[in-house]
Each structure stands twice: as C-alpha cells, then as structure tokens.
C-alpha positions as CSV (number, residue, x, y, z in Angstrom):
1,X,88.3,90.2,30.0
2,X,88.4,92.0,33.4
3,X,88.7,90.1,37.0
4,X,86.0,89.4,38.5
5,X,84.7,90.8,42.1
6,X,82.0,90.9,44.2
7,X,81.0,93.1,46.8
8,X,78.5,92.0,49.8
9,X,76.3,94.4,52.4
10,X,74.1,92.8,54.6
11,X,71.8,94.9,56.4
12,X,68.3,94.4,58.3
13,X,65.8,96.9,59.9
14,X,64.6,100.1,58.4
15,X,67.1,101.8,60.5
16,X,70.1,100.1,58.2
17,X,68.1,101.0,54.6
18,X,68.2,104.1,55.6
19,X,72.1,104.9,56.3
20,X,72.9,102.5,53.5
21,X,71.0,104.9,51.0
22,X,71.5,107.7,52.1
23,X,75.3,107.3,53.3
24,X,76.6,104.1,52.4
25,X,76.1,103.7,48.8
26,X,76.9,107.2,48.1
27,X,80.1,107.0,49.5
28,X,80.8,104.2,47.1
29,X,79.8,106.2,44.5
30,X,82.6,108.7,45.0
31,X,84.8,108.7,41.8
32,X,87.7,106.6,43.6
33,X,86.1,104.2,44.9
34,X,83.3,101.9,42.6
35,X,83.5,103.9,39.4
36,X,87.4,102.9,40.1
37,X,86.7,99.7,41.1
38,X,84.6,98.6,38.3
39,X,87.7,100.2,35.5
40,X,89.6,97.3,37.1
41,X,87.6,94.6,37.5
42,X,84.1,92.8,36.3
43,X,82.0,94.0,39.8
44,X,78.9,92.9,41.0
45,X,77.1,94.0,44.1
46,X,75.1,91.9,45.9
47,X,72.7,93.5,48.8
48,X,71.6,90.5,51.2
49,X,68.4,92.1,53.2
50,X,64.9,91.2,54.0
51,X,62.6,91.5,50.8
52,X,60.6,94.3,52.4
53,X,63.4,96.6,52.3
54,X,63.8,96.1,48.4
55,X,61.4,98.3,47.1
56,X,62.7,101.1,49.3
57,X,66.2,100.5,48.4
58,X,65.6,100.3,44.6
59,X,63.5,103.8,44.8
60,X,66.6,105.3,46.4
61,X,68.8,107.6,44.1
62,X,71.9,106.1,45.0
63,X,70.9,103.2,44.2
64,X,70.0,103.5,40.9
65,X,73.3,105.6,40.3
66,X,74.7,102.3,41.3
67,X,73.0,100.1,39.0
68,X,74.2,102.3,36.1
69,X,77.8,101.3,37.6
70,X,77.5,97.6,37.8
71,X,75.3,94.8,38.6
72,X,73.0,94.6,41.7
73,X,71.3,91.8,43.1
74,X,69.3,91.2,46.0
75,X,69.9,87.7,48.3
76,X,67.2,87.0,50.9
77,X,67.8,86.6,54.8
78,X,64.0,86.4,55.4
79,X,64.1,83.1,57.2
80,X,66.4,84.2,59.9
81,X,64.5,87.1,60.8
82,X,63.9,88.6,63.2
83,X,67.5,89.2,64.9
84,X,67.1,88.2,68.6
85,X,68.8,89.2,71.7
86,X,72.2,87.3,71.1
87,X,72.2,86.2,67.8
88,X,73.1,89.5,65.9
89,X,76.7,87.5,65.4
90,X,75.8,84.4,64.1
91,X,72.8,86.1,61.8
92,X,75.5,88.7,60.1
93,X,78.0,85.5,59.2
94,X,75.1,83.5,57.9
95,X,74.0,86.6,56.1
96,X,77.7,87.1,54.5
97,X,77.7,83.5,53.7
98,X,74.8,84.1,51.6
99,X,76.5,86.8,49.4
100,X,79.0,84.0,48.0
101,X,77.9,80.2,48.4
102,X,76.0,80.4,45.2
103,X,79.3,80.6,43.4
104,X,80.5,77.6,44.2
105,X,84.0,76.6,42.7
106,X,84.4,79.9,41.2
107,X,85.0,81.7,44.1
108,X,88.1,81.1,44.3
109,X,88.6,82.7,40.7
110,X,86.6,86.0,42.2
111,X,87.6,88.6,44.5
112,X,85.2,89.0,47.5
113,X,84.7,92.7,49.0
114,X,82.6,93.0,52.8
115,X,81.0,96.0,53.9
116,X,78.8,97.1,56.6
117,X,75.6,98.8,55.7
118,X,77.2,101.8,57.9
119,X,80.5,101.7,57.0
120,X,81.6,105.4,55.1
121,X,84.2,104.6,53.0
122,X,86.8,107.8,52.6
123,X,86.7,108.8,48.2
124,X,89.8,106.9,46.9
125,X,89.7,103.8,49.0
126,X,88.7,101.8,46.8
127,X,91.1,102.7,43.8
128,X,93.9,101.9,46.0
129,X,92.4,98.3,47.1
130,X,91.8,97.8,43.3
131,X,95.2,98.6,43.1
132,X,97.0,95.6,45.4
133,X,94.4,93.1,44.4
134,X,95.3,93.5,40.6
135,X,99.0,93.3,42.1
136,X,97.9,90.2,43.3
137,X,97.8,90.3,47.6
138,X,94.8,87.6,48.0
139,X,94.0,88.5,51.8
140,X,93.5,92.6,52.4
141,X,92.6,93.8,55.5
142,X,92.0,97.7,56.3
143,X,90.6,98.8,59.8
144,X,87.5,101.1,60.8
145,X,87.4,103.8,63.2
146,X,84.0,104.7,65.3
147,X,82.6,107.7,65.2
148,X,79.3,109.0,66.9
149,X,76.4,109.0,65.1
150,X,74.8,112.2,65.6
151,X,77.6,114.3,65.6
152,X,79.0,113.3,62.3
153,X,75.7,112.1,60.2
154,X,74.6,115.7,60.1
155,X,77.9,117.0,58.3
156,X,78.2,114.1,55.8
157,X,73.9,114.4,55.3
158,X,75.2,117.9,54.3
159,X,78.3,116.7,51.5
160,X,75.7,114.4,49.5
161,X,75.1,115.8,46.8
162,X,71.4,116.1,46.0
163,X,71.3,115.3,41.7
164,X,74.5,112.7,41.7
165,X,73.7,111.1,44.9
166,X,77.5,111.2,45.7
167,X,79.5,111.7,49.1
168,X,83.0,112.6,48.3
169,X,85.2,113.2,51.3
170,X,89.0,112.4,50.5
171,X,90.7,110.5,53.1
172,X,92.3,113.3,55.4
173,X,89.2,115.1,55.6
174,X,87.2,112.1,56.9
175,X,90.0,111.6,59.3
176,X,89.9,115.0,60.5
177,X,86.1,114.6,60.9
178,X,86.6,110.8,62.5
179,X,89.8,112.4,65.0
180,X,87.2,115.3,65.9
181,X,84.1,113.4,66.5
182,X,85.6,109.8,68.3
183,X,83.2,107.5,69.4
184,X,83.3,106.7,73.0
185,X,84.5,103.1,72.6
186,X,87.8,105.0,70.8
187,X,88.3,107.0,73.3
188,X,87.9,104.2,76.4
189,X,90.6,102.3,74.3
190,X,93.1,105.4,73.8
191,X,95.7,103.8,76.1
192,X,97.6,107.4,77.0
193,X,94.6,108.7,78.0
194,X,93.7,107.1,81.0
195,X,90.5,108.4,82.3
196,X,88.4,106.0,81.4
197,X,88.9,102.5,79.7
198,X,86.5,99.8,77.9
199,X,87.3,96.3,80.1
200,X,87.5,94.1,76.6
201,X,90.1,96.0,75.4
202,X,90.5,94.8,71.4
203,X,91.9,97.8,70.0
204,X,94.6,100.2,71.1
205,X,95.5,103.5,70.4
206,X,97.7,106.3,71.1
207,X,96.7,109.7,70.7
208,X,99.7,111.8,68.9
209,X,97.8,115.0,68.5
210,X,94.8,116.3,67.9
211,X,95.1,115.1,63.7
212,X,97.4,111.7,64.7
213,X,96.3,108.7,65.9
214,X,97.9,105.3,65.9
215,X,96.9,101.7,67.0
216,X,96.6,98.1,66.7
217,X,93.3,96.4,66.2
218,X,92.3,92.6,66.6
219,X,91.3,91.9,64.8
220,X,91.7,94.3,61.9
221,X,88.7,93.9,59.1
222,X,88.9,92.1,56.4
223,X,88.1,93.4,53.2
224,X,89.2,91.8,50.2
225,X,89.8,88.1,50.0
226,X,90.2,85.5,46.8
227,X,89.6,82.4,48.7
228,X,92.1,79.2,47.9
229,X,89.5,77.0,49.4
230,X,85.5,76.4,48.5
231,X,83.5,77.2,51.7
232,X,80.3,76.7,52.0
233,X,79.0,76.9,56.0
234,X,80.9,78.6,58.6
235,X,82.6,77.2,61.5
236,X,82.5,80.3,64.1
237,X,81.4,83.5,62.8
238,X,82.9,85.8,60.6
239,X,85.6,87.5,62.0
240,X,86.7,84.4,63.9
241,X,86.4,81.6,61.7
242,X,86.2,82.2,58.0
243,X,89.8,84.0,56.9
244,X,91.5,80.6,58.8
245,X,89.4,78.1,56.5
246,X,88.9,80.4,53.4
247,X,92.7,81.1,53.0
248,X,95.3,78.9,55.6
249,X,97.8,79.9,53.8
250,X,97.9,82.8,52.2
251,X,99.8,85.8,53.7
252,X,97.9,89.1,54.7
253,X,98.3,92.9,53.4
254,X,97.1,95.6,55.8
255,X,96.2,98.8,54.6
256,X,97.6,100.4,57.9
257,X,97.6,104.3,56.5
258,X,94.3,105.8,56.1
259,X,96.0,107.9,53.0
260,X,95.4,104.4,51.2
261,X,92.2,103.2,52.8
262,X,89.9,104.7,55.4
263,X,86.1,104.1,56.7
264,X,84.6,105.1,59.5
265,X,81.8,103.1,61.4
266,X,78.5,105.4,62.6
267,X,77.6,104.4,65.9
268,X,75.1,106.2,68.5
269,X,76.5,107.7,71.3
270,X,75.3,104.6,74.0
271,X,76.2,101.8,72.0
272,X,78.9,100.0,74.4
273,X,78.6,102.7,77.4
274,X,78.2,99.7,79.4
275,X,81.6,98.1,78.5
276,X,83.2,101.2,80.0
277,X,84.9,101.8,83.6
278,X,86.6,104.4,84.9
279,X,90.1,105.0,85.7
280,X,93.2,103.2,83.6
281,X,93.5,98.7,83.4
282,X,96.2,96.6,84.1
283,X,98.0,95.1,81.3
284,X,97.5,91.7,83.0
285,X,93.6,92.1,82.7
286,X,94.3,92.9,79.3
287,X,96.5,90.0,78.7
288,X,94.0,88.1,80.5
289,X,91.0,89.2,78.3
290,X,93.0,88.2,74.9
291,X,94.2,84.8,76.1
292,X,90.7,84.0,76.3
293,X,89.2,84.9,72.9
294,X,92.0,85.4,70.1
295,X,93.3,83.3,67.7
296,X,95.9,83.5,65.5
297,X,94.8,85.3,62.7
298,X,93.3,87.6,65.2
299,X,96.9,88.0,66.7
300,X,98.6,88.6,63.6
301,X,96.0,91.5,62.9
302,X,97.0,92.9,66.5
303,X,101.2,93.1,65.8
304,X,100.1,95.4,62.6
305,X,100.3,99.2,63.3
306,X,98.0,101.6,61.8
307,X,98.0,105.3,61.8
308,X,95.0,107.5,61.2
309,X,96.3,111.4,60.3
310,X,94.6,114.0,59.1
311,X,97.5,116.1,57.8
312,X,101.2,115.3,57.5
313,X,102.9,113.1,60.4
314,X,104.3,114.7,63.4
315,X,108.4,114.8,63.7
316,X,107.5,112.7,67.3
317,X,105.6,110.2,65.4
318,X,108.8,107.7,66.0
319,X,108.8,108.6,70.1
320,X,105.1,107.3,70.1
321,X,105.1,104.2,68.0
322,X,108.0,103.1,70.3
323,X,105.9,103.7,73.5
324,X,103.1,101.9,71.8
325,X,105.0,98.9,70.5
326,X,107.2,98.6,74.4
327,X,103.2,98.4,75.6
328,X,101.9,96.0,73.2
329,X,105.3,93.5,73.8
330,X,104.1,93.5,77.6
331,X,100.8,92.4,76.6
332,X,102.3,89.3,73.8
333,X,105.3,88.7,76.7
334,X,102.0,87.5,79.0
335,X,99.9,85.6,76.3
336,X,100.2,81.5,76.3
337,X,102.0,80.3,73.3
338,X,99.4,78.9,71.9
339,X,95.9,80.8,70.8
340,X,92.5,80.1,71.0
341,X,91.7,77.9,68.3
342,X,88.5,79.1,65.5
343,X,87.6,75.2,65.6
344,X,85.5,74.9,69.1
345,X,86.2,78.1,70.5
346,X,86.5,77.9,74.3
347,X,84.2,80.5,74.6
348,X,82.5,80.9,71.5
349,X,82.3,77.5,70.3
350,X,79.3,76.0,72.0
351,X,77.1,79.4,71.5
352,X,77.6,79.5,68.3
353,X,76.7,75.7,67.4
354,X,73.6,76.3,69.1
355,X,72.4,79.5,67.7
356,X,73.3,77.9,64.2
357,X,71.0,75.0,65.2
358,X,68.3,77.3,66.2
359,X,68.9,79.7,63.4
360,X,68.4,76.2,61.0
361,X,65.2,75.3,62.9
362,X,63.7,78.8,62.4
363,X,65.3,78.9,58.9
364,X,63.2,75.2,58.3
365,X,59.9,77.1,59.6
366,X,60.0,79.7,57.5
367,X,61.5,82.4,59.4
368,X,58.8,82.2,62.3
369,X,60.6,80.8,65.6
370,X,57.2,80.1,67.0
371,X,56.6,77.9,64.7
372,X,59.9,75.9,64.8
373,X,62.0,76.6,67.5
374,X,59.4,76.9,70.2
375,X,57.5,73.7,69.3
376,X,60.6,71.8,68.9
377,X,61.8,72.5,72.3
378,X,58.5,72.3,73.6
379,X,59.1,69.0,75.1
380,X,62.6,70.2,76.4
381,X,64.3,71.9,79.7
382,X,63.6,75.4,77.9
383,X,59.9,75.1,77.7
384,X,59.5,73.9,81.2
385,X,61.3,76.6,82.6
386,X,59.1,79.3,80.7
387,X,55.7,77.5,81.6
388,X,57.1,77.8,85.3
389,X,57.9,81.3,85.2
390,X,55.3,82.1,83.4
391,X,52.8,80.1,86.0
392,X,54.2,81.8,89.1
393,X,55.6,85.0,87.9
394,X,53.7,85.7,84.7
395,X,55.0,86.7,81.4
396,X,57.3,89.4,80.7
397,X,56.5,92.4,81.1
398,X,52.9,91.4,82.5
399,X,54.8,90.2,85.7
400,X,53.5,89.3,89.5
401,X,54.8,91.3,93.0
402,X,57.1,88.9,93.4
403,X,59.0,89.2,90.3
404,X,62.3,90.9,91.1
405,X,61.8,93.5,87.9
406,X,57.7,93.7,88.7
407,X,58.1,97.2,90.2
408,X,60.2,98.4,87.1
409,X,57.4,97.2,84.7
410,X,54.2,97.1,86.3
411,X,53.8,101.7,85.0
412,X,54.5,101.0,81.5
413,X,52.8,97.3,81.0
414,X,49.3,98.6,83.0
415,X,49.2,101.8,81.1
416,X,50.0,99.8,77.3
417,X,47.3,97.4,77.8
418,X,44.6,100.0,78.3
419,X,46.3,101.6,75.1
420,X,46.0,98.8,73.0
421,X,42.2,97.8,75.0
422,X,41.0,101.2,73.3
423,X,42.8,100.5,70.2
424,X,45.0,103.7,70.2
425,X,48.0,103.5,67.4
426,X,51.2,103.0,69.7
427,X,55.0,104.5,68.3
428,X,57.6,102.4,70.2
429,X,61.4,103.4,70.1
430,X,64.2,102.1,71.6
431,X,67.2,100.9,70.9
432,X,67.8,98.3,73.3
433,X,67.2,94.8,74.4
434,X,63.6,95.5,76.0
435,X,61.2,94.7,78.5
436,X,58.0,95.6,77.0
437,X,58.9,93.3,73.8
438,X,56.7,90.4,74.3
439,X,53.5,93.3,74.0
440,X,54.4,95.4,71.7
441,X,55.7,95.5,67.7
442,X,57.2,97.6,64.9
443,X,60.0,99.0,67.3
444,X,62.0,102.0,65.5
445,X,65.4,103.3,66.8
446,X,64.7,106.8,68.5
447,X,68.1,108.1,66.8
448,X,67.1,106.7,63.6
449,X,63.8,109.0,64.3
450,X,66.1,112.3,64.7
451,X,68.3,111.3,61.5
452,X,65.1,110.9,59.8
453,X,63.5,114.6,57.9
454,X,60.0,115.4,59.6
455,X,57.2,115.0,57.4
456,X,54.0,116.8,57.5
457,X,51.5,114.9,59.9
458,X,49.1,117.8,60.1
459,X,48.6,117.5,56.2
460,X,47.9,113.9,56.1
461,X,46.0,113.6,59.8
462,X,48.6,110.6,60.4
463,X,49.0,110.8,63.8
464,X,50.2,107.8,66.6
465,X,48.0,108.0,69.5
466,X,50.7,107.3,72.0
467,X,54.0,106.9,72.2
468,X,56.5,104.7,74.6
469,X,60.4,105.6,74.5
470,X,62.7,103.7,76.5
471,X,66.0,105.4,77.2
472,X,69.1,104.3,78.9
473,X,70.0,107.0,81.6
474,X,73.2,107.7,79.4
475,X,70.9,108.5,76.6
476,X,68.6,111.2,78.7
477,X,70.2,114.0,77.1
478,X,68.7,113.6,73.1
479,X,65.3,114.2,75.3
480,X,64.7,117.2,74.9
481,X,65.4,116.9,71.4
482,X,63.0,113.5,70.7
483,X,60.5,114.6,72.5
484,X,60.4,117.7,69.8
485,X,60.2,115.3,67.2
486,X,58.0,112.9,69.1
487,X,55.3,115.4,69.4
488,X,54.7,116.3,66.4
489,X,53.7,112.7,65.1
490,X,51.3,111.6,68.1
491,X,48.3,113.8,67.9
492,X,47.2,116.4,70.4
493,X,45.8,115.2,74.2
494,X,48.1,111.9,73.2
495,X,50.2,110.2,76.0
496,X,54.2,109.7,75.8
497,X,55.7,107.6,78.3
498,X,59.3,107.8,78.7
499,X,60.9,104.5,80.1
500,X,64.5,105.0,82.2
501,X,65.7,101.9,82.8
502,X,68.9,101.9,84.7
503,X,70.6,98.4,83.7
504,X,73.4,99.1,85.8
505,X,74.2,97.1,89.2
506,X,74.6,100.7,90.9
507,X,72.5,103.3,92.0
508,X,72.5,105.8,89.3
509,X,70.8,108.5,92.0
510,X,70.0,112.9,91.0
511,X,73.3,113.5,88.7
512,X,71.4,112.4,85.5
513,X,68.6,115.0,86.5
514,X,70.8,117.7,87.8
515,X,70.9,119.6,84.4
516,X,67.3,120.2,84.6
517,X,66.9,122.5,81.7
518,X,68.9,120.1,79.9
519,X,67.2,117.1,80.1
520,X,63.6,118.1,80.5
521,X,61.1,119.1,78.1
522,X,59.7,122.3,78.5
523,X,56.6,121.9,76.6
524,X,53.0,119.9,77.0
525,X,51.9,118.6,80.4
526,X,54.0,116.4,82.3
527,X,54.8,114.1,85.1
528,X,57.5,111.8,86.8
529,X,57.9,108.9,88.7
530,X,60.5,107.0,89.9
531,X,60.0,103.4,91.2
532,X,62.9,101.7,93.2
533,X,64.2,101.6,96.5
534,X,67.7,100.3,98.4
535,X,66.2,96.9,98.9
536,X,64.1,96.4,96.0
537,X,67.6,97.5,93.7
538,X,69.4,94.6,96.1
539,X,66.9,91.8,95.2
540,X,67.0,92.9,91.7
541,X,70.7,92.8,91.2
542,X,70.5,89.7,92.6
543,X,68.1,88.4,90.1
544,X,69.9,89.9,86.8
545,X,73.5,88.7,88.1
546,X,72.0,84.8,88.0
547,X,69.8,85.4,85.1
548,X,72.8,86.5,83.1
549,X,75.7,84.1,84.4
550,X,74.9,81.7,81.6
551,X,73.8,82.0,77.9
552,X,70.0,83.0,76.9
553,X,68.5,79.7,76.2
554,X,71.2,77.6,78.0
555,X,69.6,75.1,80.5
556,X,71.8,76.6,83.1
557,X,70.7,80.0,82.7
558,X,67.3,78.7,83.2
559,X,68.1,75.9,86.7
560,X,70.0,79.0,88.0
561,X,67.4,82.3,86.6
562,X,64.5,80.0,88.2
563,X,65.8,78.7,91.4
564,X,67.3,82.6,91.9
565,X,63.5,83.8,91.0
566,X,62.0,81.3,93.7
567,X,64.4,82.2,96.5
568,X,63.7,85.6,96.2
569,X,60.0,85.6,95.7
570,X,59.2,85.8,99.2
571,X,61.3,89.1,100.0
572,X,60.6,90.7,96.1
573,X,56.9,90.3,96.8
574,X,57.4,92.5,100.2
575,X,59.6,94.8,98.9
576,X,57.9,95.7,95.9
577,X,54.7,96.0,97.7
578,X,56.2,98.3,100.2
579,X,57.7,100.4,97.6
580,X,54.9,100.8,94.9
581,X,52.7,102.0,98.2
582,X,55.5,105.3,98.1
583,X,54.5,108.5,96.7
584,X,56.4,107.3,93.6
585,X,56.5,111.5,92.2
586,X,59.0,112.3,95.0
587,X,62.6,111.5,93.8
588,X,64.5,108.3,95.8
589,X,68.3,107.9,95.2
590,X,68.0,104.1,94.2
591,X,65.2,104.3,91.5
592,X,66.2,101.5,89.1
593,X,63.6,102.6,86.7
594,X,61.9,106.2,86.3
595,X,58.5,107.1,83.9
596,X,58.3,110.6,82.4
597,X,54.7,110.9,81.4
598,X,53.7,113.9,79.1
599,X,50.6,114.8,77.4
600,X,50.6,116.5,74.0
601,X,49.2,120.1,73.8
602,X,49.4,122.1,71.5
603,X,47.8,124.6,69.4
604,X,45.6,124.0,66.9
605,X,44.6,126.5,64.7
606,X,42.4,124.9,62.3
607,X,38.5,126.1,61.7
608,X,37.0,122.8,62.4
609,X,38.9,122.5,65.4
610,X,37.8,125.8,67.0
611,X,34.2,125.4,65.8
612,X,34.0,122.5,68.0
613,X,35.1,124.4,70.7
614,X,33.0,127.1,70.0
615,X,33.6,130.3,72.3
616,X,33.6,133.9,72.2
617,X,36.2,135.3,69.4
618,X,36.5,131.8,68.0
619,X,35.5,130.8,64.3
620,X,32.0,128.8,64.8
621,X,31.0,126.2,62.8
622,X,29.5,128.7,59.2
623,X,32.9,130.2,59.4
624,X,32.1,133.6,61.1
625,X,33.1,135.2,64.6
626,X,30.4,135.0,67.4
C-alpha cells in the first residue's frame, strides 16, 4: 500500500481559475511531476475555492486530465469571501488550513504538498520531491522565483499542449525563461546590482551571469511537510506560524538547486512597485528590517543558499558565493540573539488576532460582513467614526470639498452615478485597492483581460456600455494595448474613463506622458484631465500619511484618520474649490489623479446599422442603394 499525500491550492477570483487551468494544473501534469508523484505515493488533490468557480474549473481540460491521475476534491472558502484590503494573509492561511483539518489524527501519517494557484512548477520537480519524502526528510522546503506576468504567460500559453492539456518545460529551460524575464521585485533585491532596491529586503541575490543566479530567501517555501503534531487553527499565518507548531522538531531539507526543484511565481509588472527606491540600502536598514519580523524558522531558511542556472555553473561560481555569504554574515553579525517569536508577533501578532476575529464573525454570518461584522461593531469606536465621516465628509467615493481626496474622485464618482441613473452595463478593472469600490461591483483585473482570448461581441450583441479602468501611473504603458481590447467589448458611442491615480507622496509631474505615442491611444474620440495642484497634493499627503499610520479598522487609525480629516477641512475645502475652478485639460505638474475620457467609434458595417442612417450610397432599409 502506497504513502499517502495530499496536495492543497487555494485560489479565489476569476482571475486565479483562470492561471490555475490554464497554467497551473498543466504544469503538474507534466510527466515528472504528478504522474511521478502519484507512482509513489496514494495522492489526492484538494482545490479549496469559492463554489462558483467549480463548474468552470471541472469544464477545464486540465482538470479532467487530472482527475484521471488521482482524486480531486473541492473544500469551500465561501464564508470568508470576499478578500478585503488587508486580509489577503490571514484569508490564504485559513484557506490552507481547510485543505487538512478534516484529517484529523491522520495527518500526521500523510504527507502535505502547498501550492499557489500561480505557481509553474518546472517538469521533474515533483519526481525529485517524491524522491526525498519516500527517503524520509519530513520538512522540504524549495524557493520560488518572480517573473512578470505578461512577458512570460505568453511563451508558456504557447508550450501547452492543446489535446493533453500539458506544459512540459524541464528545469533549465524555465530558468532560462525566469533569468530572462525577472520580476522587478528580483531585480530590486539583486544586491550587486545596485540601482534600485525594495526597502523590506527578504530575499537576496547575486547575479553571476546572465544564466546564474544565487541567493538566500526568508523565508524559503515550504513545500512538503508530514506533521509530528495535530493542528487544527493557526496561530499567525502561514509562513510564520505553522512549520514552528506543525513540526518543532524536525530538521529541514532545502531543495536549494533548481536542477532538483524549480517554480516560478507569475506576477504583473506593478505588483510591489511601491516597495521600491532608488539607489543601493545600508546593511543596517536591512538588519533593522529583519530584527523586526523574523523568526527562527524564518532565519534558518535565510543561512540556506540557493542557485538558480540555466546551464552548467560558472568556474567563478565559488568567488560569488563567498561575496554573498561575507554580506549575509554582516547582516546575522547585527541581528539580536534572540528572534521574533511566531507566538504574539511584535508586529504581526495583534493584526492577525483581529482579522481572525473578524474573519469568524463574517464566517458566523455566512460570508456577508454586513451582516456580521458591521452590526456587531455597530455599537463600537468603528462605527462611530464611519457615521462621522460619513456625516461631514460623505461616503467614499461620493465625498464633500472638504475631503482631502474629493478633487481626485469627484470626475469619476459624478460621471458613474449618471451611468448607473440610466442603467448603462458598467466593466470595471483594476487591480488595486480602490476608490470607487463602495459604488461599483464585479471588478476584473485589466491584465487578466489581456491574458484572456477575445471573443466575438459583435456576434452575440454583448456589449458593456461603459467602462472605468483605474491604472497606477507605472501601469500607463499596457494602455494602449487595453484600450484595444477594451473597445471591442463596450459598444460603439460608449464612454471609457481611465482613472490615474498617483498613490505616491511625490509629484509624479510630464515623464509618465512624455512617450506620447506610447502611452496614448490613437483611436476613438478622446479627452484628458488632470486634477491636482501643489497645495491640494500637500493636504492630501497629509491626510493619507495619518490615515495609514495605524491598521484599517484599528481605533487608532480611526481617532488619528478623523481628527487629521477635521483639521484639514477648512484648507481642503478652499483648495479643492480653487483647483476644480482650473481649466482642468491643461496639464499641472502636481496632478495627483488624471481622467482619460474616450468615446468608442468605430465602424459599423452592418445593413441595419446603415439603413438607420440612411444617406446617399448607403444600403436603406429594403436592402438596396439610394
């Protein structure tokens, strides 16, 4: 009788169905990896999602390739949906959790596998994790490596093949692809390459050349455990608190050499832009950084050295890995003896008790947090402050003059509520936190929309009526390329606002708009407007440094967010009234936000079309020319 394992991928949101299908899974079902996996072991797979993704991920090839492999299940994270702004940490343990608990004592007799829902796992990977857990290591840990999205989902889209449903890239060919294509949160953290760094610096690497890359991660991800202990709710999330209390004693393998064991993570271009600063940082930040948040499991990870090649090692390999390991013995030489501990967490402990507790609540209400959270707090701090803001402010994004982020709203609120007065069918996309959340639904990711193959909207007369994209100003480049795709799912004469919202605490000013032909769309009618000025930007950074000194929720975030708004009312309300009086089409260096408004036109061909029209040399309504 074979071992038995278990492999868990959470996912939520379309967005994650979709790379999971169509990536994910097929990369598992490369020869070495689950077909492997399952020679060795008894596997089961369990996918823990919202239920309204199930029928879209059973209809998917790959997954029925899969379920000829081993057994699927599906495990529920409806009541803790939807995700909000903060919680993304807590909701992904809890979600993880739910892949095990219901085997009770016998998890400890079953080998546990974790994987991302966009996690490509290199063909062979698995066979050689099969390998050491049937030599008996207990606690495996192999690293992932960013990559950006839209360069490299293209040229694996290509690999799957179309009957099998497979995606076979050995493990120096994804590296070369991964080396190639780094994701900017790679690069920040390349330490000999001291342009630009991220200021939470959690990984290291050293770039070799252009096929070698080594580094220390912490913590390094874990993915293989048979637990020594039954455990049933988390203490911290996942990669800070479980391996302590699932396994204290148990000794770790790394799979440090992505011959053995590699996946890449797809992320967009943006995600963490805004963790990065230019120039080199000071190994006493660093050491400064890491005092605060590791622990010792999570410093263990970080002495471990891992090398990602795409060919054979260099003959200078040795000269690097001795420059990298002199750097990383200044950083331990400056850490405090004793690390952060995973049982209340200096800085994560008290967030994530209460997100757990509000996580329960909504969990008790059925998944709707109006229902439990709001009520329940009703009578608290929390509510007070919101009926407060909401009296003298208004309600986000349908704000007052005297709201510090009124003037970067007021456009895009004013023109959605006469949308959704006259009933038009609105597409939202972003990818963000945003400020029109609290009127609008059904937000898709506007990279997820370019991943996605157009369909045929003329065919089916399925057309949005508008369409609002927000943007960061990082992100201003794919428009030229949205917009392409955006247009051809809102019908013709429809409105798309683009939203630039510049979250920074510094002027952003003309660079982003420089590369004219670049950025702008040349087709359909259009129109900008940038609102913002040198004061208004002051008051405003004013208002977003105290509304975000504290936790979301916190009753500090709300004394200090709410004495902050009132101060500043008097001067917002003159500032924003001063600048929304501006000609807001000519271009001022401080804009904090800027709306591009186009107009869909294009042209349509079709007989019924022109006989409405009507016109000399057009078809008229029997089907002739007049």
């Amino acid at each position: 009788m074979k071992p038995a394992a278990r492999l868990i991928i959470p996912l939520w949101g379309s967005v994650y169905a979709e790379k999971l299908v169509s990536m994910t899974l097929p990369a598992l079902l490369a020869p070495g990896n689950l077909p492997s996996l399952a020679t060795m072991f008894d596997v089961e797979v369990v996918l823990v999602t919202e239920s309204k993704l199930v029928d879209y991920i059973r209809q998917a090839r790959s997954f029925q390739r899969l379920s000829t492999i081993c057994d699927v299940k599906f495990a529920s994270l409806d009541d803790l949906m939807p995700c909000e702004p903060g919680e993304y940490g807590v909701v992904l343990t809890a979600a993880l959790f739910r892949g095990f608990v219901d085997l009770g004592v016998k998890v400890t007799e079953t080998f546990l596998l974790f994987l991302n829902a966009d996690f490509i796992i290199a063909d062979g990977s698995y066979r050689r994790l099969a390998e050491l857990m049937r030599e008996g290591k207990r606690v495996i840990h192999a690293p992932s490596f960013r990559v950006a999205l839209e360069d490299v989902w293209p040229q694996l889209e290509a690999r799957v093949d179309a009957e099998s449903a497979v995606l076979s890239i050995k493990p120096r060919e994804m590296a070369k692809l991964a080396l190639t294509h780094k994701h900017l949160t790679v690069k920040a953290r390349t330490v000999n390459q001291r342009l630009y760094h991220q200021w939470c610096m959690d990984q290291f690497y050293w770039y070799v050349d252009e096929d070698t890359l080594v580094g220390y991660q912490w913590p390094v991800a874990l993915v293989a455990i048979k637990p020594e202990r039954v455990i049933t709710e988390p203490v911290l999330v996942w990669d800070f608190g479980y391996l302590p209390e699932a396994a204290p004693t148990l000794e770790p393998y790394f799979l440090a050499d992505t011959d053995d064991f590699f996946m890449i993570e797809l992320q967009k271009r943006v995600t963490g832009e805004e963790l990065v600063l230019p120039g080199g940082i000071s190994v006493d930040a660093i050491a400064k950084f890491l005092s605060e948040w590791t622990t010792h499991e999570q410093r263990r990870c970080g002495r471990q050295l891992l090398t990602i090649h795409a060919g054979d090692l260099p003959v200078d390999l040795d000269d690097v890995i001795a420059e990298s390991r002199r750097y990383m013995n200044e950083i331990a030489c400056r850490l405090p003896p004793v690390p952060q501990s995973h049982i209340g967490h200096s800085k994560l402990g008290r967030w994530f008790t209460e997100t757990t507790r509000r996580l329960k609540e909504r969990s008790a209400g059925g998944g709707n947090l109006a229902v439990s959270t709001i009520e329940k707090e009703g009578r608290g701090l929390s509510h007070i402050f919101r009926s407060i803001h909401t009296a003298l402010f208004g309600p986000l994004p349908l704000l007052r003059p005297a709201h510090p982020l009124w003037l970067d709203t007021f456009d895009v609120a004013t023109q959605v509520a006469s949308w959704q007065r006259s009933g038009q069918r609105i597409l939202w996309l972003c990818s963000r936190d945003s400020l029109f959340s609290g009127i609008l639904k059904d937000r898709r990711d506007p990279t997820s929309l370019l991943m996605t193959k157009p369909r045929d909207q003329a065919a089916s007369g399925d057309f949005f009526d508008a369409c609002l994209c927000e943007l960061s100003p990082s992100a201003l480049m794919m428009l030229p390329a949205l917009h392409r795709r955006i247009r051809t799912l809102v019908r013709n004469g429809g409105k798309v606002l683009v939203h630039i919202n510049n979250p920074y605490l510094t002027p952003v000013g003309m660079g982003l708009f420089a590369a004219y032909e670049a950025v702008f769309p040349d087709v359909d009618k259009s129109g900008i407007r940038f609102h913002g000025t040198w004061l208004t930007a002051q008051i405003r950074k004013l208002y977003l440094r105290a509304a975000t000194s504290f936790p979301a929720g916190s009753p500090a975030h709300g004394v200090l967010a709410g004495l902050t708004l009132v101060a500043l009312a008097p001067m917002a309300w003159l500032a924003n009234r001063a600048a929304a009086s501006r000609d807001a089409s000519a271009f001022k260096p401080n804009w904090t936000s800027v709306v591009l408004e186009l107009e869909v036109v294009r042209k349509d061909v079709s007989p019924f079309h022109c006989a409405k029209r009507g016109g000399t040399g057009r078809v008229n309504a029997t089907g002739g020319r007049t």
